[in-house]
C-alpha positions in Angstrom: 0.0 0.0 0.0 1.3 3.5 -1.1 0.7 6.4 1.2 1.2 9.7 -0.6 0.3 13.2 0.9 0.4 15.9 -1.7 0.4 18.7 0.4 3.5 17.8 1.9 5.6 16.9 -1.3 4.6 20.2 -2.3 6.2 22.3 0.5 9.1 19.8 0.4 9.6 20.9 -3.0 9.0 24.4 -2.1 5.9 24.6 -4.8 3.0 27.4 -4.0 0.2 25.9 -2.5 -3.2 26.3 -4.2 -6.3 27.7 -1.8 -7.5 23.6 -1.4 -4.1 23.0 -0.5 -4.1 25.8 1.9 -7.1 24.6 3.5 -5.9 21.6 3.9 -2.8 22.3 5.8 -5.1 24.6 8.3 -6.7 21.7 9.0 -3.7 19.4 9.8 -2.6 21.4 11.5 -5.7 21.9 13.8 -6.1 18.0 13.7 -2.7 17.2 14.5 -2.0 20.0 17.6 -5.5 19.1 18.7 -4.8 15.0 18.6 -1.1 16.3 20.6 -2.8 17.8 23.6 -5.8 15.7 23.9 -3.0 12.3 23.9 -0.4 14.4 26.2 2.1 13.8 22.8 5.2 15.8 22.8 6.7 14.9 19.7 10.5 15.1 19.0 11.4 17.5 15.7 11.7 14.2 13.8 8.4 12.7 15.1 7.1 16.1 14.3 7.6 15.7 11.1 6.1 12.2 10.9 2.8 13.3 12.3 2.3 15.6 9.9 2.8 13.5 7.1 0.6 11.2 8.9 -2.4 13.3 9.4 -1.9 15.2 5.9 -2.9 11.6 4.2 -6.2 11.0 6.9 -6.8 14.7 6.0 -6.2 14.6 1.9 -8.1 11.0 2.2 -11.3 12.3 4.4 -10.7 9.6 7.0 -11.5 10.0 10.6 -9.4 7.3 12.4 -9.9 6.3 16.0 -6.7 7.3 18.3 -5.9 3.6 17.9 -6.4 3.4 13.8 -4.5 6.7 13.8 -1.4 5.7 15.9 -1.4 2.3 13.8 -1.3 4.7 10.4 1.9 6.3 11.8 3.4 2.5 12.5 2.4 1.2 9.0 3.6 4.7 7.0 6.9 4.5 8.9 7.4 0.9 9.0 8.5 0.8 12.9 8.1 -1.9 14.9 4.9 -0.8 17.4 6.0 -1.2 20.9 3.1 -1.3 23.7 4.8 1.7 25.9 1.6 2.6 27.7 1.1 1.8 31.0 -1.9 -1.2 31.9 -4.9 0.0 32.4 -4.9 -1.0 36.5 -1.6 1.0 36.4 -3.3 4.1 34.4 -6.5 4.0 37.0 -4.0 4.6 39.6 -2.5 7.4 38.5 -5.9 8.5 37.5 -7.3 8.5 41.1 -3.9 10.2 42.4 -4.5 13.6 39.6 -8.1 13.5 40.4 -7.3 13.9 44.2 -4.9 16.9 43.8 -7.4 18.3 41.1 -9.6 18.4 43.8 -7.7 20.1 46.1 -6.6 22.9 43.7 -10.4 23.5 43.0 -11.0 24.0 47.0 -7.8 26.5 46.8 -9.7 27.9 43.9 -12.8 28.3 46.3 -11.1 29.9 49.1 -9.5 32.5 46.7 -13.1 33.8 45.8 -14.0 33.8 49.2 -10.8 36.2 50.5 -11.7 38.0 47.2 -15.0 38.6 48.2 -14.3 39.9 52.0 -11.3 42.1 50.6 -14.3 44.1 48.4 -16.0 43.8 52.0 -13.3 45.1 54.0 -12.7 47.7 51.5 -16.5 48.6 51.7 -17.4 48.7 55.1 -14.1 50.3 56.5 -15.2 53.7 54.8 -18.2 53.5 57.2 -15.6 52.8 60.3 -18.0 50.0 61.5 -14.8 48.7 63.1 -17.2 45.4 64.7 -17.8 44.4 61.4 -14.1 45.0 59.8 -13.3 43.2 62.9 -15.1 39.7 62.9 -14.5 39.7 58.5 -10.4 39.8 59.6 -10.8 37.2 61.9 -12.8 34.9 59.1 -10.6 36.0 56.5 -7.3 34.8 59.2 -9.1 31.9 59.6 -9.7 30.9 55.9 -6.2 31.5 55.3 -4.9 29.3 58.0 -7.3 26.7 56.1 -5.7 27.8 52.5 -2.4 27.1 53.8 -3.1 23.9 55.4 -4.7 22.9 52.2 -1.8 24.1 50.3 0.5 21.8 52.6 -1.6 18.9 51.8 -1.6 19.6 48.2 2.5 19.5 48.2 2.2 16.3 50.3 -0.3 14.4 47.7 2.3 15.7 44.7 4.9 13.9 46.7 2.9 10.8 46.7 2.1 11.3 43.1 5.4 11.4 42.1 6.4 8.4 44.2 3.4 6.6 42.6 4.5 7.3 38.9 8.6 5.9 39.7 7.1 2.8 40.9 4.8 3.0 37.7 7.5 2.8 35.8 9.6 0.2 38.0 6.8 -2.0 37.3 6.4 -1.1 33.4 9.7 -1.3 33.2 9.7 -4.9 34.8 6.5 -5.7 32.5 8.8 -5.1 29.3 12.7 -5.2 30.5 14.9 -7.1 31.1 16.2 -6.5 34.8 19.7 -8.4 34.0 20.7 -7.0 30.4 18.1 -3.7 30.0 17.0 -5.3 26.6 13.0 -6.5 26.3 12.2 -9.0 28.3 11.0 -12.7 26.5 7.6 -11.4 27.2 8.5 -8.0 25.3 10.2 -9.6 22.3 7.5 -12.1 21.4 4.9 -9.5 21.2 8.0 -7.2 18.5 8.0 -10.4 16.6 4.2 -10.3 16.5 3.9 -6.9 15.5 6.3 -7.8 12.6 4.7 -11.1 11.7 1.4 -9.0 11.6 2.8 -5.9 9.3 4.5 -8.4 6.6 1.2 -10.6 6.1 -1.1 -7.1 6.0 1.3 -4.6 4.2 4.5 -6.6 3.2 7.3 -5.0 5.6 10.4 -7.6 5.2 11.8 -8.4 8.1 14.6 -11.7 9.5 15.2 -12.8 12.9 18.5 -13.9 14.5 18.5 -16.6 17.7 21.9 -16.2 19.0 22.8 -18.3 21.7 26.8 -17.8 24.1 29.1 -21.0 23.5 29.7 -23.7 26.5 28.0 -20.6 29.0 27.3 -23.0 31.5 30.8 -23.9 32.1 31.7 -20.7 32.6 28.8 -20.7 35.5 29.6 -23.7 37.0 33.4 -23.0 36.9 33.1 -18.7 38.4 29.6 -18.5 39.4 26.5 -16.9 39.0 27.8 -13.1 39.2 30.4 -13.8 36.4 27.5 -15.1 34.1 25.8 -12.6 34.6 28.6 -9.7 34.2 28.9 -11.6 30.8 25.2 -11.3 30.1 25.3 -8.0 30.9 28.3 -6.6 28.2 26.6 -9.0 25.8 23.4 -6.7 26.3 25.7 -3.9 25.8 27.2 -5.5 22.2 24.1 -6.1 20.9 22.9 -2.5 21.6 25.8 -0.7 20.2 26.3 -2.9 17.0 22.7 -3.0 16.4 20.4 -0.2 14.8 17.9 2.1 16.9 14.6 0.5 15.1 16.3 -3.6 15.5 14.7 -5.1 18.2 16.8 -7.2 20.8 15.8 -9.1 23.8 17.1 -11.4 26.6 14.5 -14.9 25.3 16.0 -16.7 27.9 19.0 -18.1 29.9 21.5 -17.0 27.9 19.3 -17.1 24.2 19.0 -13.8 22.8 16.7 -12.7 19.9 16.7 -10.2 17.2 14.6 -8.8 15.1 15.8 -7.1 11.8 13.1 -4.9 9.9 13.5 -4.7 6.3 16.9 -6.9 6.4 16.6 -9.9 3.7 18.4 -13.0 4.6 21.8 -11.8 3.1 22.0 -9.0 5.0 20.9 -10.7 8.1 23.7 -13.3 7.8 26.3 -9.8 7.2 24.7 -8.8 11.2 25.1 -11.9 12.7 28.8 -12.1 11.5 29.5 -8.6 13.0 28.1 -9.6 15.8 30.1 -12.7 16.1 33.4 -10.9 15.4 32.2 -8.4 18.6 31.7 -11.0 21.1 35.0 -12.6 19.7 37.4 -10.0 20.5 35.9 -8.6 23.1 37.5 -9.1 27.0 34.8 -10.0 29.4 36.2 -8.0 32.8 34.0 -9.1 35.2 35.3 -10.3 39.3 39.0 -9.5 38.4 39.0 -12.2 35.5 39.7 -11.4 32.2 37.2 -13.9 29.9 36.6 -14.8 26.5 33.3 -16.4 25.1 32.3 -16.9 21.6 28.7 -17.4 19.9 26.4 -19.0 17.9 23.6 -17.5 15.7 20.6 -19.0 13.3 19.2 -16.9 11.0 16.0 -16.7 9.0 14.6 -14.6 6.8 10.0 -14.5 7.4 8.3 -14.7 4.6 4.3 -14.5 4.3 4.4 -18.7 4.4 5.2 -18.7 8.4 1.5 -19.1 9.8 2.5 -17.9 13.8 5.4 -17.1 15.8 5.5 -20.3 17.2 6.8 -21.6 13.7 9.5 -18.6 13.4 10.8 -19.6 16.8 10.7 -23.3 15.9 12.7 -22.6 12.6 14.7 -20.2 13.8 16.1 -22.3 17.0 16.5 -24.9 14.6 18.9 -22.9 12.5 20.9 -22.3 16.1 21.1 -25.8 16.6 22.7 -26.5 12.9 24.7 -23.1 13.9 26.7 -25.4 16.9 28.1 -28.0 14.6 29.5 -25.3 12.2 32.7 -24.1 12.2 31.9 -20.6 11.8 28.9 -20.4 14.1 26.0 -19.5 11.4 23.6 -21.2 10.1 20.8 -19.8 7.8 
């Protein structure tokens, strides 16, 4: 599927802009600052620009996508791999509940503010009279409202404190949904749902994509032999490998033990193979520093290039741990 926007291939090009075109743009940009602050979206420059290629096509199209449908657009125009980054919705209700309390409390500062309003006009009023009883018992109620304010106002700090406390373990415990706590890279939970996403783009628009299991050579050995903190000091530079010979839209994860997969979109087989080498070389030459050793450990990688013939990711995985196990007997660790 081709997705074309011509008012933005006309300002690209630096073209005038006919009065359609013009409307047009007016309402992107309505649609798309609108979409931004009901969704609390604060784009980067380069996702700027995304967006408004994105809602220049529903707009020159005349489609009116759900918030869903519309964030699936930008995945499908782009070709990125979706990643679930919002919170559950138990999680979200939380910090719903939290914002509504302190809401409320802002409102009752609100209230009290038209009330000390309201006896200053008083004061104001009745002191040209020099009814001094009167001025007198409004002070004291206006003393004693703002003792109240002000004891409001410390609760208010104190439920923002909570608030924030809330949202940190939010995000220790979205972070422990999706990561892995070892290596930093998605969890086996995480990954499987990438490789889903993929599978799901090549059968409905034809994105490409190849998969790498990768697997570290006689690992266990090394845990038996140094222990547990070794292994995973090893684990955690291999997380570190991955991540800086990798590219920012790959997807990586810890599947398990010491298995690792990767997700490559819009790689073909051939280039996939070229990855897994340089990733082979990397964990080759690199020194392992962990508990005053100095350690060397080598890998093994199957790759497999999805086609539209794989039915589920069950049959990937299948294949593609397969490919591993062929990768052990070879001399040069890849299979494929």
């Amino acid at each position: 599927m081709e997705f074309k926007c011509g008012v933005y291939e006309k300002i690209k090009r630096g073209e005038e802009l006919t009065e359609e075109d013009k409307r047009n743009l007016k309402e992107i940009i309505k649609k798309m600052f609108n979409f931004f602050v009901e969704q609390e979206i604060f784009p980067t420059p380069n996702n700027y620009a995304k967006w408004f290629f994105v809602f220049c096509y529903v707009v020159e199209n005349k489609i009116e996508p759900s918030v869903n449908e519309l964030i699936d657009l930008y995945y499908k125009i782009f070709k990125e791999a979706k990643v679930d980054l919002r919170l559950s919705a138990e999680l979200e209700r939380l910090l719903s509940e939290v914002h509504h309390v302190i809401y409320e409390y802002i409102e009752t500062i609100k209230g009290y503010d038209v009330k000390f309003k309201k006896h200053e006009e008083r004061i104001e009023k009745e002191s040209e009279n020099l009814n001094t009883e009167l001025l007198r018992d409004i002070l004291k109620e206006l003393s004693e409202l703002r003792k109240t304010n002000q004891e409001l106002i410390n609760e208010l700090r104190e439920k923002q404190k909570q608030a924030e406390r809330l949202k940190k373990e939010l995000e220790t415990l979205k972070a422990q949904a999706f990561i892995d706590y070892l290596t930093g890279l998605k969890n086996r939970r995480s990954i499987e749902k990438a490789l889903n996403d993929f599978l799901r783009d090549l059968k409905n628009y034809g994105y490409p994509f190849s998969v790498i299991m990768m697997d570290l050579n006689e690992f266990k050995q090394i845990n038996d032999k140094y222990g547990h903190p070794v292994g995973d000091c090893i684990l955690k530079e291999v997380g570190e490998i991955l991540r800086k010979y990798l590219r920012a839209k790959d997807a990586v994860g810890r599947y398990g033990g010491d298995e690792f997969l990767i997700i490559l979109p819009g790689i073909k087989l051939e280039n996939a193979v070229k990855v897994a080498k340089r990733l082979r070389n990397a964990i080759e030459n690199h020194i392992f520093r962990c508990d005053d050793k100095e350690l060397r450990i080598s890998a093994s990688f199957g790759v497999l290039e999805v086609n539209e013939s794989f039915k589920d990711t069950t049959e990937i995985l299948k294949k593609v741990d397969e490919k591993l196990y062929e990768a052990k007997k070879k001399e040069d660790r890849i299979a494929y």
